[in-house]
N, C-alpha and C positions, 0 to 999 in steps of 0.2 A: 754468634750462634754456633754449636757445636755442630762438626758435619757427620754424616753415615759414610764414611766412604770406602767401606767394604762390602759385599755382599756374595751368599755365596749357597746354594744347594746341596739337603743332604737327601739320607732316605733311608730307612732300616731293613733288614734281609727283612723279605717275606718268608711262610710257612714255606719250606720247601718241600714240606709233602703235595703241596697243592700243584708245583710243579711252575709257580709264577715266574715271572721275571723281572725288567724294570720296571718302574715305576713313576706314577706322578699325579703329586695331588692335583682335585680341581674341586669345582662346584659344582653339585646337581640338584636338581628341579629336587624341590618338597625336601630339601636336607639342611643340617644345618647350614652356617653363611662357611665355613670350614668343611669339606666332606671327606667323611671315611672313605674316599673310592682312590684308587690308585688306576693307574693306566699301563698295560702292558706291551709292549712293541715289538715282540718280534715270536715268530709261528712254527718255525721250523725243528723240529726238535735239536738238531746238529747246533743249534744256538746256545740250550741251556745251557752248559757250562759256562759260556763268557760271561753269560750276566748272573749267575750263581752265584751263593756265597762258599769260595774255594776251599772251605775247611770241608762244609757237607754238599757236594755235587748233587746235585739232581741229577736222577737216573735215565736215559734215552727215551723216550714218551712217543708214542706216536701222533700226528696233529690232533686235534681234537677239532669239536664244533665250537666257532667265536660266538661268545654268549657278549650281546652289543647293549652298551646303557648310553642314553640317550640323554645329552644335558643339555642346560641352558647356557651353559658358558660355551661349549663346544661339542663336538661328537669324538667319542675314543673308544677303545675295543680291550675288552681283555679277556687273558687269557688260562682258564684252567684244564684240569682233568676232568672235568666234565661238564654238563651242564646247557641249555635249551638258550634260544637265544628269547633276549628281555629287553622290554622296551625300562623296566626299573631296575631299581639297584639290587644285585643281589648279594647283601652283608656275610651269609654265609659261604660262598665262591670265593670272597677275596677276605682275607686275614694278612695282617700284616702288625710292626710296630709304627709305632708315630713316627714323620717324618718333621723337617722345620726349615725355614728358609732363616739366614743368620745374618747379621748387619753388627759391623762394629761400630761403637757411638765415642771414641774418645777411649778412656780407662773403660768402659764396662762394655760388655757383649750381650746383645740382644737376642732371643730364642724365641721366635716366634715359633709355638706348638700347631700343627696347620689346621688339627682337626678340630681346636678350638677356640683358636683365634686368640690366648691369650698369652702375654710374652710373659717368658723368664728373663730375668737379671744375670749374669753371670759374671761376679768380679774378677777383671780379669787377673787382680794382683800385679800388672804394672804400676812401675814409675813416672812413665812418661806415656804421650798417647798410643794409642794403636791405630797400627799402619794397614792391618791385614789379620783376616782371620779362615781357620779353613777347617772343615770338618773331614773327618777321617771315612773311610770306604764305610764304615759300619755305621755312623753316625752314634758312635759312642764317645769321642775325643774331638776334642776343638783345642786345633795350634794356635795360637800370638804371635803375632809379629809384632816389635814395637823400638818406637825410637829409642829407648833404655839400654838397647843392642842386646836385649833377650828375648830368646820366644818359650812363649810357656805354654804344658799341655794341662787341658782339661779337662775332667770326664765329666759328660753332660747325660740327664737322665731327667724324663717325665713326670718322677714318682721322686725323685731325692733329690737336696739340693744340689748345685757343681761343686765337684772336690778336686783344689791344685795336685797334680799328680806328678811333673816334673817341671824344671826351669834349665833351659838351653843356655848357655853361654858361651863363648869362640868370638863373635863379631867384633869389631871394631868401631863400631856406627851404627846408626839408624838399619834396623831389618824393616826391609821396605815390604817382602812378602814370606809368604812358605807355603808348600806344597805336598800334600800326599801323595806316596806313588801306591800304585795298585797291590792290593795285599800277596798276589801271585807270587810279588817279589822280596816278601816279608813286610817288616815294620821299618817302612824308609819314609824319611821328611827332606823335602828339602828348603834352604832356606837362600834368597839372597838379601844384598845389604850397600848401602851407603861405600865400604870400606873395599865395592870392588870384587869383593868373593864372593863364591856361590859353595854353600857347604849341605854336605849329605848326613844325615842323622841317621843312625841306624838301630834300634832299641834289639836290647839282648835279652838279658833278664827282662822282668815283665817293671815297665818304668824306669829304667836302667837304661839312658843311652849315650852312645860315644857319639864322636865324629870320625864317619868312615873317608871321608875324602874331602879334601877342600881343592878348589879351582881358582887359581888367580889370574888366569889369563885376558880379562879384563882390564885396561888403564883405568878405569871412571867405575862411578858405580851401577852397581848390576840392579836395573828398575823390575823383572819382571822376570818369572821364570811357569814352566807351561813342560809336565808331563807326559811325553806322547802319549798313544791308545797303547793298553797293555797288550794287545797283538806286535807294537813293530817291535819291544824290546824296553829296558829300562832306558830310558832315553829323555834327557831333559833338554830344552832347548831355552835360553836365557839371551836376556833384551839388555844392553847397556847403551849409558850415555855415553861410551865413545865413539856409538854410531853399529858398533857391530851386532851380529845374534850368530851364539857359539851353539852348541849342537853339542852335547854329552851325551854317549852309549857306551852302557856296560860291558864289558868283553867276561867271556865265560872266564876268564882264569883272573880275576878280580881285579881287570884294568879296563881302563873308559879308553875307547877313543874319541876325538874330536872334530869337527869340521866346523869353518867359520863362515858368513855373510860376511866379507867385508863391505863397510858403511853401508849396509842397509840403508838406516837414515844417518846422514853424516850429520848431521845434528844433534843427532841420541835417538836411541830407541825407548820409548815408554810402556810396550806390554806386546806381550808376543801370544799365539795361542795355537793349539794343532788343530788339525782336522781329522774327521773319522779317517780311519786307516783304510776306507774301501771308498771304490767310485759310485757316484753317483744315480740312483736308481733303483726301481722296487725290489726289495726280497726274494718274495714270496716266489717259487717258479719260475726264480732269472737262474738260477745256478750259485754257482760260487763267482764274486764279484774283483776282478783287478784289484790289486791291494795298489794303494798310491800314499807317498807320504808330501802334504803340505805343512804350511803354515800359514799365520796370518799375522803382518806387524801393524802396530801403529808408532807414529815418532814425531819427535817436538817440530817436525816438519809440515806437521799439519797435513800428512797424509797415509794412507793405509798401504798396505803392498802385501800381495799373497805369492807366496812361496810355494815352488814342487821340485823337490829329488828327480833330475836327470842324469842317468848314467854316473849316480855318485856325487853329482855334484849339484848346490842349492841353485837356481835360475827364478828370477820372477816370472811367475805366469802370464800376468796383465802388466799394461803401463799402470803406475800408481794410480791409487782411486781418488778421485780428486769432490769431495763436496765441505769438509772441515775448514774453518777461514782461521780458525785458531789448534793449539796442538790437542792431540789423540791423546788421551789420559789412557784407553782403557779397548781393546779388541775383546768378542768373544766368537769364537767360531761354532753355531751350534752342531750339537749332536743330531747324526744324519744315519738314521734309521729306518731306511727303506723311504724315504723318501726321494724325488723326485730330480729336486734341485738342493743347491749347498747356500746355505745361509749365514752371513757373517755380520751381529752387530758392532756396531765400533760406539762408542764416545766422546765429546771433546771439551776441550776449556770455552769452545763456544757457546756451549750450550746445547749442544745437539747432539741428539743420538740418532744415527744413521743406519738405516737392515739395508744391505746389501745382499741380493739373489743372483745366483747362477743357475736358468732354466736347467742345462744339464751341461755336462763336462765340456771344457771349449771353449762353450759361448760367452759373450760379453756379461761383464758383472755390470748390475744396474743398483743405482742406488733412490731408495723414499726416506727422507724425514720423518722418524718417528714421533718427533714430537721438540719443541725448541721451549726448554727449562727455563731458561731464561737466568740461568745460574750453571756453573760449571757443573758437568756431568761426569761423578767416579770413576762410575763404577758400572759395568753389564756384565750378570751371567746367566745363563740360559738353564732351565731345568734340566733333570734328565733326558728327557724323552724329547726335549726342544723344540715346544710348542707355549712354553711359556718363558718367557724375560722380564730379570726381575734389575731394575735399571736405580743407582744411588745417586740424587742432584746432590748440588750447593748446599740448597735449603733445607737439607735432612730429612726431604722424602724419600722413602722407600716405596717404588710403584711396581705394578705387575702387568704385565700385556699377556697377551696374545693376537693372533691374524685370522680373521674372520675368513668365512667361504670366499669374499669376493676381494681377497686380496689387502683390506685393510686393516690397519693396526689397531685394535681397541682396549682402551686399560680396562683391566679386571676389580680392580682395588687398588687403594694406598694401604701399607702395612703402618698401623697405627703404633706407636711408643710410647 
């Protein structure tokens, strides 16, 4: 049986006259089983440009009054220029384009459309399988990774078919992933591979791109590479199986510098992921929050380890998190927007996907079983607003969670193919 074992969240700019911000799909009462409603997370107006689309900023806003919709899958807030609070949806408040949750199945790419729950095909034009797939800041391009040692872009759209736009080549081997970096910083990919390198793509002309940098500082191959937040800087940080996680930031005068993990997991590293770039805790009327730079690994060690920047240099925060009896396929460290505590799912070849919580900065990570597959577990990635996880088994389920009022995990759906 062919496996899913990519998965990955997009989302399209909203109207930015309305003054929205991120977003994320769900379900609500009396709508279809896919709902037009998106969720916004954050109040402050000194926010909108982070989560802006950086060509057209939104203008400085003052708070407004949160207009609340009230669902059966969960409760969210969102946020415009105006408007009374509602116990219903209000369609005219929030505009936006479609967003889609992505799974790659072997050669073809699946586009599940969210507000109608029916998939596109999108051939991916490999040779060999696909390893990874990833949509672009806009959710207009979806990269390839694949064992054929090419990654190919796609332009993906609701209304037309996908049309092949480019084919990447440099690799020497299996491109295990790829990664878009934040458009602040233009049109950058990155990709790592089987062959050890980790290479940066950088598009000039419009589908026109070079390789602006390669990195070989790797023995083994490079499993896993993870964008910081576009607040620390361009900054990649990559997982190899020689056991290390190397750390790439861009310096203003077009040179990286470097900082290593050595042996993270002396075994290999399998998937690495950042954290928000602020500490933990509400928003709204705390101020401006410590910026803190983490990580989160997992490795054929069968164990997770979270990383924090001291005085320059990488230190684990915790002893390693110990609940996997087999190895860590896959971390994801959700996105922590004004919430409370820091949330990390992880994966494993055991079969289990594990959420790991941190009440608040410090305190011990605790970990619950999400749920045991009973088939090797890919893949985990968390929506935007990281209140949903959308997790890829063995068996080529694609499922969706979320965590109820009382602390437990409930699936939302399986995304059917």
């Amino acid at each position: 049986m062919q496996q899913a074992q990519s998965i990955g969240w997009a989302y399209g700019q909203p109207n930015v006259g309305l003054g929205l911000l991120a977003f994320q799909v769900t379900s609500v009462t009396n709508c279809p089983p896919w709902s037009c409603i998106r969720r916004a997370t954050e109040l402050r107006a000194g926010f909108y440009q982070e989560f802006s689309d950086p060509i057209h900023q939104v203008p400085s806003l003052p708070p407004q009054r949160i207009p609340r919709i009230r669902s059966d899958a969960l409760d969210f807030t969102c946020f415009g220029t105006s408007g009374e609070e509602s116990d219903e949806p209000s369609q005219g408040l929030i505009q936006f384009e479609p967003s889609w949750i992505i799974y790659r199945n072997y050669y073809r790419i699946s586009e599940i459309e969210m507000d109608t729950g029916k998939a596109q095909k999108i051939e991916s034009g490999h040779n060999d399988s696909v390893q990874d797939v990833s949509m672009d800041y806009y959710g207009k391009r979806v990269a390839t990774a694949s064992s054929d040692t090419t990654i190919k872009i796609t332009a993906v759209s609701n209304n037309l078919p996908s049309q092949h736009l480019s084919t990447l080549s440099g690799h020497r081997g299996p491109v295990w992933q790829v990664a878009w970096a934040h458009p602040k910083f233009g049109s950058i990919l990155a990709s790592c591979s089987y062959d050890g390198t980790v290479m940066i793509w950088k598009e000039g002309k419009q589908n026109e791109w070079t390789q602006a940098h390669i990195f070989a500082d790797h023995r083994s191959s490079v499993n896993s590479i993870s964008w910081a937040p576009h607040e620390i800087g361009l900054c990649l940080a990559c997982g190899s199986s020689d056991g290390n996680i190397s750390i790439f930031t861009a310096r203003s005068d077009g040179g990286w510098d470097t900082t290593t993990i050595d042996q993270a997991h002396p075994v290999g590293v399998s998937s690495v992921s950042w954290a928000s770039s602020t500490a933990t805790g509400p928003l709204v009327g705390s101020g401006m929050l410590d910026s803190v730079q983490k990580l989160v690994s997992g490795g054929f060690d069968s164990t997770v380890k979270v990383w924090k920047l001291v005085d320059g240099n990488w230190k684990m925060d915790f002893p390693a998190l110990l609940m996997h009896t087999d190895m860590v396929r896959d971390v994801a460290w959700a996105p922590n927007l004004g919430l409370s505590k820091s949330t990390i799912a992880s994966a494993s070849q055991d079969g289990t996907v594990v959420i790991w919580t941190e009440a608040k900065e410090g305190n011990q990570w605790e970990g619950k079983v999400l749920k045991d597959f009973k088939s090797p577990v890919w893949r985990v990635s968390w929506s935007l607003t990281g209140n949903l996880l959308a997790v890829a088994a063995g068996d080529n389920d694609v499922t969706l969670w979320k965590e109820s009022v009382d602390g437990e995990w409930q699936q939302v759906t399986a995304v059917e193919h």
